[in-house]
Each structure stands twice: as C-alpha cells, then as structure tokens.
N, C-alpha and C positions, 0 to 999 in steps of 0.2 A: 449427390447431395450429402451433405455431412449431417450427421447424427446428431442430437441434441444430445449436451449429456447433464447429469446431475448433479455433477461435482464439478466446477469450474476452479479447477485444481491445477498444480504440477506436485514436483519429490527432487531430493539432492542427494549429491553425492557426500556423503560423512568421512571428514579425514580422523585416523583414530587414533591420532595423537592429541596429548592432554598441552592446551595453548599454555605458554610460559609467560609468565605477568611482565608486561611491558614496563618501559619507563614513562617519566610525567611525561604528558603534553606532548607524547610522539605520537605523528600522521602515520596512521595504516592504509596500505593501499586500499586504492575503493572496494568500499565492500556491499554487498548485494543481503538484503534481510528480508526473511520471509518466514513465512507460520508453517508447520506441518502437523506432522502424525496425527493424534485422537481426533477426530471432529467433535468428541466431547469434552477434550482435554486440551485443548492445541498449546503446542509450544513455539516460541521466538527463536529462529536460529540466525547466524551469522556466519554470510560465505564468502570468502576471498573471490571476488570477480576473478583474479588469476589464474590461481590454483585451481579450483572449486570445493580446496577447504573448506570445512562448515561446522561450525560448533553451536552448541544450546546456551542462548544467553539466557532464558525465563518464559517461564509460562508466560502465555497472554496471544494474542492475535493481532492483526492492521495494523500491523507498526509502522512508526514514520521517523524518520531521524531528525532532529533539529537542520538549521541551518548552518550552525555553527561543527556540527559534528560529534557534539558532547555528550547530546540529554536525546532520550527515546520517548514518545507517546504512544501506548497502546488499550486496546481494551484487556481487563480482567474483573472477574466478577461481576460484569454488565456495564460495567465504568470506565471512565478516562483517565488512567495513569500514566506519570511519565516517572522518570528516573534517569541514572547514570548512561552511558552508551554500553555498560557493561550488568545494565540488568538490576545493578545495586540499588539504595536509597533509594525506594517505591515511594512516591507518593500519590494520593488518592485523591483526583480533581474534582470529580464528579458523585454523585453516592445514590446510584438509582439500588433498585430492587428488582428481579423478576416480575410479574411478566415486561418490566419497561427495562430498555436497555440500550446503552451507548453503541455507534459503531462511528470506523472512518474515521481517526480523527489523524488531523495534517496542522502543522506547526506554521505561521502566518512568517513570513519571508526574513521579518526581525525577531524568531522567536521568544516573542513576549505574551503571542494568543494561542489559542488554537482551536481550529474547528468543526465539528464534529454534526452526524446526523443521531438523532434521536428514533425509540421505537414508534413515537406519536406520530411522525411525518415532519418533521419539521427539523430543519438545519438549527447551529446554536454556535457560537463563538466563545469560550472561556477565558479571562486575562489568567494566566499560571499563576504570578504571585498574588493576585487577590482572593482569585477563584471567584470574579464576579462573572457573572453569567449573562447573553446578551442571544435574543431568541431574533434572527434574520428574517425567517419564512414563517409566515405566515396564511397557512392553508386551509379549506375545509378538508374533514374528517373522510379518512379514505383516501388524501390524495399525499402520495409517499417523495417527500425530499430528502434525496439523502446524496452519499459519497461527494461530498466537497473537496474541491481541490482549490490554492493561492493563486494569483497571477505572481508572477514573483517580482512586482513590484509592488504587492501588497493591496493591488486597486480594486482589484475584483476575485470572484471567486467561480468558476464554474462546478456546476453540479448536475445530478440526474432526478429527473422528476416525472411524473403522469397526469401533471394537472390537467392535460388536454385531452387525455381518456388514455395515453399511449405513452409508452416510458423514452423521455425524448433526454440530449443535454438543452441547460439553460447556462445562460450565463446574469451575473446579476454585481452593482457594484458590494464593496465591503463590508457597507452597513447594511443592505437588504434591498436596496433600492434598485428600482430601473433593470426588471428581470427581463431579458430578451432569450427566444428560442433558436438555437442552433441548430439543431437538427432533425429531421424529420417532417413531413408535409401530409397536407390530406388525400394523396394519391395511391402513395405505397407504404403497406404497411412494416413499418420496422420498429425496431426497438435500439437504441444507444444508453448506452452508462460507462461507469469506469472512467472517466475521464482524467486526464492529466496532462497541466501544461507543460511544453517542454522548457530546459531549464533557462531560454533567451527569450519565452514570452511569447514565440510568433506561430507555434505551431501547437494542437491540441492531438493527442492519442487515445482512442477510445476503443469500448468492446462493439460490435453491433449484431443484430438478428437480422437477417435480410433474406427470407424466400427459403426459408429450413437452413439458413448458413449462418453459421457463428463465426467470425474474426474480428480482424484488428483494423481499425480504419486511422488516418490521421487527416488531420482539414485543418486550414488559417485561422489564426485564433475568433477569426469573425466568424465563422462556418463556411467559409467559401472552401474550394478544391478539393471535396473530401476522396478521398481516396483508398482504397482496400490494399491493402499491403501483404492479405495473404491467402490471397485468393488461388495461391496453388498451394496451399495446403487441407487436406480431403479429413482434418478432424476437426470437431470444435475445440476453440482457441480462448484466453480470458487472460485477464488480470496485467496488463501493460505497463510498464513500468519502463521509463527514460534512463539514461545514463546520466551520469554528472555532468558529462561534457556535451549530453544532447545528438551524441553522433550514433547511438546505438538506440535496440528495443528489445526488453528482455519480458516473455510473456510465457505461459504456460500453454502445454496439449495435454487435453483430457486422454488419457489409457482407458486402464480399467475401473470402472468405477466400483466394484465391490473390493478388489484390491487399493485402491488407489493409487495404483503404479502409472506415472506419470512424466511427462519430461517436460525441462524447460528448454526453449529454446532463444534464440540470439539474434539477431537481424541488424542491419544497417538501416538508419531513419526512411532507407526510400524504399524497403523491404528489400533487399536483395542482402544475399552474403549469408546464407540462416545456416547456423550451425547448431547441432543439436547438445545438452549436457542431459546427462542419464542421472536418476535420481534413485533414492534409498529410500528419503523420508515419505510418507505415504503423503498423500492429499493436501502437497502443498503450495502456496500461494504468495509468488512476489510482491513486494509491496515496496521498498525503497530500495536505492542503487545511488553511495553518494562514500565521500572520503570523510572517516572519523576520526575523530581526538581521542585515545585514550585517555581515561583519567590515571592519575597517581597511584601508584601499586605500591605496599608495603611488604617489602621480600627482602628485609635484612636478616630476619630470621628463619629457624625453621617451621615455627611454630605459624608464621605469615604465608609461608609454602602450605601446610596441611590447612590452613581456612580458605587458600584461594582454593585448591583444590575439592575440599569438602562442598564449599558452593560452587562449584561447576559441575559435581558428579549429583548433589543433591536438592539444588536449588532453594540455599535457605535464606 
C-alpha cells in the first residue's frame, strides 16, 4: 500500500549556467514549467525538456503557458497574473485579498480568457484584455470547484468538485452549462482531481485516491476506459501534466516530505517507458510542458547585459 503523503510535490535539476538572452521570436525547444522551493515563497522555474536545464523565471506558482508560447498565467499575491514567457511585464488580472484567493488558472485554447478556481468554491473565467470577469459554477457553500482545465477546442471545460459529498472530475460546457460526472460512483470510495486534457482532445489524465493508493489514471474524454498507469509504482504520485505532442506524461513522486526531496518522473501516454529525473528544487510541482516564443531581448549593449542579468539573479 503506498503511503499518503503531504506534499504532492516533485524538485529539478538546476543547470548553473547564467541563460544568454535570445533573439526575437525564436522557438526554444519545449520546455517543461513548474513551481518549487519555499512553500511559503514558491518560485516559477523553467526546464529544458532535453537537457533538464532549469532556470528561475519569477516568483509565483500554477503556471500555465499561453497557446501561443508567448505570455504565462500564474498565481502571486492570491491573484491571477500573467506576463511575458520570461517572467517580465506582470500584470495583475484579478485583486483578491487574504483570506480569499485565486488558484489554477489555464489560458482558453485562443488565448483571450482564462480560467481559474476561487477560495469560495467556485470556477470563474476572465477575458485578459478587459478583465471582465464571468462566475461558471454555481454552488452551495461547502462544496469546492476548482482546478479547471480547456478542451482545446475551447467547448468545454473539465474540473474537480465534491458536490456529491466526494471529490469526483466533472465535465461542463464553456459557459457553465450542462455539468456531467466523470468519475466516481456510489460503490467505491475514491477521490480524482488534477485533471488535464490531452492535447488532441480524446484523452483526459488525472490524479486518484483509490484504497490507500495515490496515482495517475488516464480515461476517454467521456470517462469511459479509465485506466491506472502506475500502478507499479509503490510511492504516492501527483500533478500530471501532457506533453505538447501528447505522446508522454510528466508527473511527480512524493520523497521526503520534511526535505522535500523529490523526483519527477516521465512515462509514455500508455504508462510504460518511466524514466526517472533527479531534482534539486525542493517541493516542486509540474504544471505545463509546451514549446515557447521568446520575446525580444535588448543586448546591443553592455549595459542591456547587466539588466538582463540583475533580473535573473534578483527578480526585479
């Protein structure tokens, strides 16, 4: 029986070289983003899928990359911001306060919305450039909607909820309508969340609880076939996250949870092939896996060298 653990975490490997500023509008190979260190602090880093290079783009956590490759959504300061794919030009979507707070938020398939779970229980939709705000679920008090993910045709949205006393996924269309249950029944007790479609639409990857066992299941974007994918691994497992191309599964195993020493590991979509990467950052947590645009970098000077570098060693 695998152990339940507290931190549904992984940690990366850090290359310790200082990245040298690209040029405009060049494709970097795909890159894998995920939160680490403080759990009080958490920071955004950024790891070469290849290498496992890894550098610190900015404080924040959940990061999601656009569709396009360009602009990041994450939480900071309890809120929905996005910015540049290099961390720059923060803007501030949402403006809660303590004790309410944003989480999850995923960019809508044409990057023009994105949508996020609140501390109230309840999923929310934002357009970026207006910042109007558009509240989907609709729940009594006590019952928690959260971790939304796109279909990536933009139709639907799947997420995890307890409206039925038990944290099951649902699936519901764009606007809030027409919620149907995917997973779970009144026979055996389990719990699912984490969900994510993959990126051709037909397949969903989720976290589940199932009889003291924590992993990774994947099921037809209807819930049919659900499947455990890692069921020969003997630790608890979290945080699933696709490849660009769909053909992989990049997920975290819980270590130690006072240390936070953790590993991510790699799989092929039908679980087989699992390879492991050894990790640095303490308590940390995949969230996207997709190829990005660098923006424009001003490095005719030397004076354009010592400001890229000052925001990468100090985050200003």
């Amino acid at each position: 029986m695998k152990k339940a653990a507290g931190f549904l975490a992984g940690a990366v490997l850090l290359s310790a070289a200082v990245a040298i500023p690209v040029s405009a509008g060049k494709s970097d190979p795909t890159q894998i983003f995920f939160t680490g260190g403080s759990l009080e602090n958490p920071v955004i880093y950024q790891m070469d899928a290849e290498t496992t290079a890894a550098k610190k783009v900015t404080n924040g956590s959940s990061v999601d990359v656009s569709p396009d490759g360009k602009k990041l959504a994450f939480i900071k300061n309890d809120s929905v911001y996005v910015s540049d794919i290099n961390g720059k030009n923060q803007v501030r979507l949402t403006n809660v306060k303590f004790p309410t707070y944003d989480a999850s938020p995923r960019w809508s398939p044409d990057g023009t919305r994105i949508a996020f779970s609140r501390s109230d229980g309840q999923i929310y939709v934002i357009d970026v450039k207006s910042k109007q705000l558009a509240q989907l679920t609709t729940t009594e008090e006590n019952v928690v909607n959260s971790e939304p993910d796109w279909s990536p045709e933009g139709d639907k949205i799947v997420f995890h909820s307890n409206r039925t006393g038990r944290s099951h996924i649902f699936i519901m269309n764009a606007d809030g309508s027409d919620v149907k249950q995917l997973t779970g029944d009144d026979k055996n007790e389990t719990a699912e969340y984490g969900a994510r479609f993959s990126p051709d639409g037909s397949k969903i990857v989720y976290g589940s609880t199932r009889e003291g066992n924590i992993d990774i299941y994947v099921m037809n974007a209807d819930g049919s076939r659900q499947t455990n994918l890692t069921a020969d691994t003997d630790k608890p497992v979290s945080s699933p996250v696709w490849s660009s191309d769909g053909q992989s599964i990049l997920y975290s195993v819980n270590g130690d949870p006072e240390s936070g020493e953790q590993h991510f590991y790699l799989m092929d979509k039908d679980g087989s092939g699992k390879t492991t990467i050894n990790m640095k950052v303490p308590f940390a947590i995949p969230s996207d896996w997709q190829k990005i645009i660098q923006p424009e970098q001003k490095t005719s000077s030397l004076r354009s060298t010592i400001e890229e570098l000052t925001d990468f060693l100090f985050d200003n």
